[in-house]
C-alpha positions in Angstrom: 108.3 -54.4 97.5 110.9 -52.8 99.9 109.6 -50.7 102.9 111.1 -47.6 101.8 109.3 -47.6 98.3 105.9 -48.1 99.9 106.9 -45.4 102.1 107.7 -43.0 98.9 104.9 -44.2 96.9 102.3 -43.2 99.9 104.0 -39.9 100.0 103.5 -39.2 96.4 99.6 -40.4 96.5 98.7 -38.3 99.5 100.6 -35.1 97.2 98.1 -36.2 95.0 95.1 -36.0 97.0 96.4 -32.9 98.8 94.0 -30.5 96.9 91.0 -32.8 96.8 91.4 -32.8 100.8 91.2 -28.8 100.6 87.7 -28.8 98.7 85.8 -31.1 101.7 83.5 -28.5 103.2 84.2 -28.0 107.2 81.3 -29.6 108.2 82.2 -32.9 106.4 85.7 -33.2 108.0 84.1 -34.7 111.2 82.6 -31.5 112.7 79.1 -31.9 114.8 76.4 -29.2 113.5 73.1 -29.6 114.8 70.2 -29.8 112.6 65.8 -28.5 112.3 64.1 -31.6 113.0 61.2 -29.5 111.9 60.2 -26.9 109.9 61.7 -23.2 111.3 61.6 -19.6 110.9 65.2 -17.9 110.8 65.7 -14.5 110.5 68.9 -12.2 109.4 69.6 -8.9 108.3 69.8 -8.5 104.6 70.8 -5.2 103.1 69.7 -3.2 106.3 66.2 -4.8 105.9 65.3 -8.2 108.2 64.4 -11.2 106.0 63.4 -14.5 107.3 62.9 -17.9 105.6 61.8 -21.4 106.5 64.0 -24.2 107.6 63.4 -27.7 107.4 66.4 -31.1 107.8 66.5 -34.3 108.6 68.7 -35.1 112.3 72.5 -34.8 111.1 75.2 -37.7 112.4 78.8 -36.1 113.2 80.6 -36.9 109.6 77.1 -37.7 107.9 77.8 -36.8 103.8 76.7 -32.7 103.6 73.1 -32.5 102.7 71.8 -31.3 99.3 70.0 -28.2 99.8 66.4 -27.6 97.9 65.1 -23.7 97.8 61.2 -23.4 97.9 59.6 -20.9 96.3 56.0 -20.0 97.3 53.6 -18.5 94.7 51.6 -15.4 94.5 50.7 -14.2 98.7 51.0 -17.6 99.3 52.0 -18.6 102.9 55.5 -20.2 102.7 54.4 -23.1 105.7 51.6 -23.4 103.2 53.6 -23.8 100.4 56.2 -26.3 102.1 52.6 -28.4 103.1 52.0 -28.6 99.4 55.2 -29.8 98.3 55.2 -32.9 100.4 59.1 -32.2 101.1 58.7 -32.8 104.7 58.5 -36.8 104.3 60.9 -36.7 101.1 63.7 -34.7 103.1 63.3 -37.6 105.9 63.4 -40.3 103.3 66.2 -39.1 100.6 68.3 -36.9 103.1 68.2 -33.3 101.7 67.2 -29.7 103.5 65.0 -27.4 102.5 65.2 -23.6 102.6 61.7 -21.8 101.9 62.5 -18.7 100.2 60.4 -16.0 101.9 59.3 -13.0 99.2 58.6 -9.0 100.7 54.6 -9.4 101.8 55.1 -13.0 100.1 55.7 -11.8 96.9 59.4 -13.0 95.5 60.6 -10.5 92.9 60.0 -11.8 89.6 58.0 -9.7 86.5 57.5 -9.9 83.2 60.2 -12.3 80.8 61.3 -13.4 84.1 63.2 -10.1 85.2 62.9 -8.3 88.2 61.0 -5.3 89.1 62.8 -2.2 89.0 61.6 -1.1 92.4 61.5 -4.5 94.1 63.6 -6.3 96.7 66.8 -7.7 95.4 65.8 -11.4 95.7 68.7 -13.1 94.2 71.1 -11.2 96.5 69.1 -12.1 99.5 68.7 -16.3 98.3 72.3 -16.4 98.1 72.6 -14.9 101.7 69.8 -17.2 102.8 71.6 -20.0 101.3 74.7 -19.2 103.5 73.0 -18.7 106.4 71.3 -22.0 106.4 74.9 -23.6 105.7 75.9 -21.7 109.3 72.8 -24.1 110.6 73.4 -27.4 109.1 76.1 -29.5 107.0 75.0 -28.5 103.1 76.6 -29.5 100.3 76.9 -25.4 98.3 78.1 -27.9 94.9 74.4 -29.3 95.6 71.9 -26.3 95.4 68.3 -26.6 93.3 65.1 -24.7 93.3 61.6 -25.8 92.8 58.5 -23.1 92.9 54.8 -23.2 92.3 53.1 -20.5 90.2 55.2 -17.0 91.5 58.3 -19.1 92.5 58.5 -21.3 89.4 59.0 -17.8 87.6 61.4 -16.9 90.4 63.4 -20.0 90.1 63.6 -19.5 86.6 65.2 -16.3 87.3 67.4 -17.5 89.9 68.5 -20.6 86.8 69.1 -17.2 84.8 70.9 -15.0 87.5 72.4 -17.8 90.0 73.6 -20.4 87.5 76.7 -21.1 88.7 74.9 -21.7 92.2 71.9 -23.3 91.2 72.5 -26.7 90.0 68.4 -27.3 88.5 65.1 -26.2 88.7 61.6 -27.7 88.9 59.1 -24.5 87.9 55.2 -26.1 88.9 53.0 -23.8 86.6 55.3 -21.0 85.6 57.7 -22.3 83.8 59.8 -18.8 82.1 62.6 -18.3 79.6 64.1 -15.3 80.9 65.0 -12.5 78.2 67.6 -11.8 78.8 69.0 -14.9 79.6 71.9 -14.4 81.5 72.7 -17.8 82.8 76.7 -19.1 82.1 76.3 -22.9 81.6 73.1 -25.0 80.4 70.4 -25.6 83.0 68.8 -28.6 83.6 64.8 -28.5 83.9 61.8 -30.4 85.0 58.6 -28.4 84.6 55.1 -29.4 85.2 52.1 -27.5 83.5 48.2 -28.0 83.1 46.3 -27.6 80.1 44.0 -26.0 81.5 45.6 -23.6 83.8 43.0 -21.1 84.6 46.3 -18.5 85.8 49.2 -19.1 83.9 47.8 -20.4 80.6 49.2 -23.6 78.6 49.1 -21.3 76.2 50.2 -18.1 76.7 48.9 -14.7 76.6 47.9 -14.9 80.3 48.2 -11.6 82.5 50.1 -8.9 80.3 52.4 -8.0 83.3 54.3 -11.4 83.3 52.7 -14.2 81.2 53.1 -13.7 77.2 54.4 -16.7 75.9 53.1 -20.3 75.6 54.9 -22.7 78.3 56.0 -25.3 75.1 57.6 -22.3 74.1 59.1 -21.2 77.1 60.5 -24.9 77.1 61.7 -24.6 73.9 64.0 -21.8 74.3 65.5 -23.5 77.1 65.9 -26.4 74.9 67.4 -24.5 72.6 69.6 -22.4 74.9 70.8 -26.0 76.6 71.7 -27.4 73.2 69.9 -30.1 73.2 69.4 -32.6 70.0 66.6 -35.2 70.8 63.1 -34.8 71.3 61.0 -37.6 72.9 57.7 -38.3 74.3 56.5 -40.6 77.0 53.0 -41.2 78.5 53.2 -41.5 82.0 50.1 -42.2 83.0 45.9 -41.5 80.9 46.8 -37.4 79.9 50.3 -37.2 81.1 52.8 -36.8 78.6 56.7 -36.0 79.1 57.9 -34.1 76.8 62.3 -34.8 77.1 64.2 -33.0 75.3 68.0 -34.8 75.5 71.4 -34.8 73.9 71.9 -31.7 75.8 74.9 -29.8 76.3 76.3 -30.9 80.2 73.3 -33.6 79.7 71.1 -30.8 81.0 68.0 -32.5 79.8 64.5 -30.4 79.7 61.4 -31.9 80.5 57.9 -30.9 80.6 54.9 -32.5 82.0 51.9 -31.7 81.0 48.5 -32.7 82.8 45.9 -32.6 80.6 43.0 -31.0 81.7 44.9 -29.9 85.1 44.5 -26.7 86.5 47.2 -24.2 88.7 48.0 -27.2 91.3 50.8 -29.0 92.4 50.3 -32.6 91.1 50.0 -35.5 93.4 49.6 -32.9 96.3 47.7 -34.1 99.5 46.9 -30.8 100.7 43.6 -29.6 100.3 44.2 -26.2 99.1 43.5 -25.5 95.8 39.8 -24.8 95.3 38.6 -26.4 91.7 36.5 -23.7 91.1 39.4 -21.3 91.4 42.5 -23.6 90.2 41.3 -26.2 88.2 41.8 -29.8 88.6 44.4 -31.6 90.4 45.4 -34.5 89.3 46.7 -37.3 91.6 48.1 -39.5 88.4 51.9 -38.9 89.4 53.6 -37.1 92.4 55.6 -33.8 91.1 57.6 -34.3 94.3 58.7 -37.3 94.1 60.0 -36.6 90.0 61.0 -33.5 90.8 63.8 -35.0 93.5 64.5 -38.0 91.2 65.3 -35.2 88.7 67.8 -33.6 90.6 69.5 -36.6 91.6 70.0 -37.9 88.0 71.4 -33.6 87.5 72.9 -33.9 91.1 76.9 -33.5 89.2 80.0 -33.9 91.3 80.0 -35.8 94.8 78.7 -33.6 97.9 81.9 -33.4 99.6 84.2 -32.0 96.3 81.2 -29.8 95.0 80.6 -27.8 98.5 83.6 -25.8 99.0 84.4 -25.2 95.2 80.8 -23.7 94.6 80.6 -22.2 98.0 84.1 -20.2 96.9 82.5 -19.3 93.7 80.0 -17.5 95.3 82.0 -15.8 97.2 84.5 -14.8 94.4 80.9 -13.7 92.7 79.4 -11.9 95.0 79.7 -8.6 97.1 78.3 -7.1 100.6 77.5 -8.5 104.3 76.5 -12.1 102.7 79.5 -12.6 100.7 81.5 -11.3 103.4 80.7 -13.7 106.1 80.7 -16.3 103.5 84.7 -15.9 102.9 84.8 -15.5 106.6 83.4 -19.5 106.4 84.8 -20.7 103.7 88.6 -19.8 104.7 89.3 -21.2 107.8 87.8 -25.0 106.3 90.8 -24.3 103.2 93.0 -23.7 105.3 92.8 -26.6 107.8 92.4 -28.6 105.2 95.3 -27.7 103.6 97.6 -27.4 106.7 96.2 -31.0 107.5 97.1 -32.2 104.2 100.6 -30.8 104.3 101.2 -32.3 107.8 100.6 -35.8 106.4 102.9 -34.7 103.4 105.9 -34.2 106.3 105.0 -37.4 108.0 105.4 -39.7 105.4 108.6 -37.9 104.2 109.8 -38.5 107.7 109.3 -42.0 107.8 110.8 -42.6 104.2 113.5 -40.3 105.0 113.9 -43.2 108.2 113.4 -45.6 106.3 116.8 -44.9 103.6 118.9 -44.2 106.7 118.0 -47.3 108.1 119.7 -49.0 104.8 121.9 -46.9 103.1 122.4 -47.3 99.2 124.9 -44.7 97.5 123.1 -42.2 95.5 124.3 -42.8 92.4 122.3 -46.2 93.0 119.0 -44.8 94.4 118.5 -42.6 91.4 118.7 -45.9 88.6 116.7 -47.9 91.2 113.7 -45.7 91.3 113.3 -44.6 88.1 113.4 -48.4 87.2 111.4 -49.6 89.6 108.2 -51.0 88.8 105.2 -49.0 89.5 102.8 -48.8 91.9 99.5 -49.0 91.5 98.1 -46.6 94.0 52.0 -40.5 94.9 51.4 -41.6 98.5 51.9 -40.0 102.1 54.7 -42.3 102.0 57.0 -41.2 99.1 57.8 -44.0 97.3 61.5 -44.0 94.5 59.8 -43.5 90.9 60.6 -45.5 88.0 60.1 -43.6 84.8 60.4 -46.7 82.9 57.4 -48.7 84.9 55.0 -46.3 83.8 56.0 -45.6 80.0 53.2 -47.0 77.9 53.5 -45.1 74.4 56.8 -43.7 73.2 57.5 -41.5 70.3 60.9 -39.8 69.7 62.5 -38.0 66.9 65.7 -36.4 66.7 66.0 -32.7 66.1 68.1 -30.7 64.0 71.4 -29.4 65.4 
């Protein structure tokens, strides 16, 4: 193929790719950010009040892919180092390459009531995640297309709410006994969910009809409603291991599936834990049969959506479009100048290759009542361990049952 066509035909592709160039988050364009090589305590100033949160990343290579961005969320006055401990997140974050924020509750207590609302007198917690979020994006390269939450107890209610309230930010959630439909429900798309829950849950009963301030309804029917809510048409079941049972439900809308996993006999514990902090005689039993962690991350990886590097900007700028105050003020402030190099780069490369097509026709001329025919003819161009170990779902099924559900 002649020169000049090549030439035209580059030209026209990198039009094309113009606007995916413009939605590759700053830190992904070749920028070095440092990174925590271990867990720490950052502080800023959130609706005239200081908040702080816990910080925790794998070292960062200059033009390393952004990192996925897991929110923590502590139970119930529980310490949020204490609560990072329990999750075994430090070893998974080093292995599978994804940070983790700890969300950091008033007196340890995130803001989350009954039917998953807030209280009326409380913090504004969802206002102050999203501003923790962006602040830990000013730290380290994350991917904002690439956000999840996982909680024990408190925070699995909280993420709940945050899958309710933040849904366009918050990709999925993980709620460890306290699994919540909120009512109402205010989320804008269908959330994915993996929940775990004992039987036996001395706090949060399988059952429902726990403490009247937040726990009325039974956790199958908290799952239910979110089944429901997400669309979904299949119902299976899949034991994992002697007394745990998945519960999928599938053929959801946006294939945001909703599991639960239920522990028979387990208590108000994090499964698969290796912390030794929940007393039997207060929390149950703990059962070491699976690793929540390790499904939990496998979960969000099969609900991950679009690549890092498209997903960042776009959801970053959503939040900002979504949101008001000092937060979403120093977030445009972020956000813009990456759009606009991007876009001034792209346009630079637009002018080059015009250039050198431009040279290319003068170097052999060809009348333009020719060039016209010739290029509309031409032909086209065709442009549970210490170690975490990767968990196979199907290696452990050994009884299935499924059934499909009405519409």
């Amino acid at each position: 193929m002649p020169l000049r066509w090549v030439l035209i035909a580059a030209m026209a592709k990198v039009a094309m790719v113009v606007g995916e160039v413009a939605v590759v988050p700053e830190c992904a364009l070749g920028h070095t950010h440092s990174a925590a090589v271990d867990l720490q305590e950052l502080r800023f100033v959130h609706h005239g009040q200081q908040r702080r949160y816990l910080l925790f990343a794998p070292a960062q290579q200059t033009g390393e892919p952004p990192l996925p961005l897991v929110l923590l969320a502590p139970g119930t006055a529980m310490p949020p180092r204490r609560a990072f401990d329990i999750s075994g997140f430090r070893e998974r974050s080093r292995l599978n390459r994804f940070a983790v924020v700890v969300l950091v509750g008033e007196r340890d207590l995130l803001n989350v009531e009954l039917h998953g609302q807030a209280h009326a007198d409380g913090a504004d917690d969802v206002s102050y995640t999203q501003a923790a979020i962006h602040h830990a994006g000013q730290q380290l390269c994350t991917d904002l297309g690439q956000v999840f939450c996982a909680g024990y107890s408190r925070g699995a209610r909280f993420c709940s709410r945050l899958a309710s309230e933040l849904s366009g930010v918050v990709r999925a959630i993980a709620p460890v006994g306290g699994a919540r439909f909120p009512a109402p429900n205010n989320a804008t798309r269908p959330m994915p969910i993996v929940a775990f829950h004992g039987t036996q849950d001395p706090i949060n009963p399988y059952t429902g009809n726990g403490d009247p301030t937040y726990w009325h309804t039974s956790v199958p029917s908290a799952i239910a409603l979110w089944a429901e809510f997400n669309k979904c048409r299949h119902k299976e079941q899949h034991t994992l291991a002697s007394g745990v049972v998945m519960h999928k439900h599938t053929k959801c809308a946006d294939d945001a599936d909703v599991l639960l996993i239920t522990i028979d006999g387990g208590g108000h514990t994090w499964p698969g834990s290796k912390v030794a902090y929940f007393d039997r005689s207060v929390f149950g039993m703990t059962s070491n049969k699976i690793s929540a962690s390790d499904m939990i991350w496998k979960f969000f990886l099969d609900h991950a959506g679009a690549s890092p590097a498209r997903a960042g900007l776009v959801a970053s700028t959503e939040l900002v479009g979504a949101s008001t105050g000092p937060a979403a003020e120093a977030a445009r402030g972020a956000v813009a100048p990456a759009m606009l190099g991007s876009i001034v780069a792209g346009c630079g490369m637009v002018l080059l290759f015009a250039t050198l097509a431009a040279a290319a026709l003068r170097a052999r001329p060809v009348p333009w009542s020719l060039r016209i025919p010739r290029l509309l003819q031409s032909d086209p161009v065709d442009v549970g361990s210490d170690t975490p170990q990767a968990l196979d779902t199907t290696e452990l099924l050994s009884d299935v049952t499924s059934f499909d559900q009405a519409p």
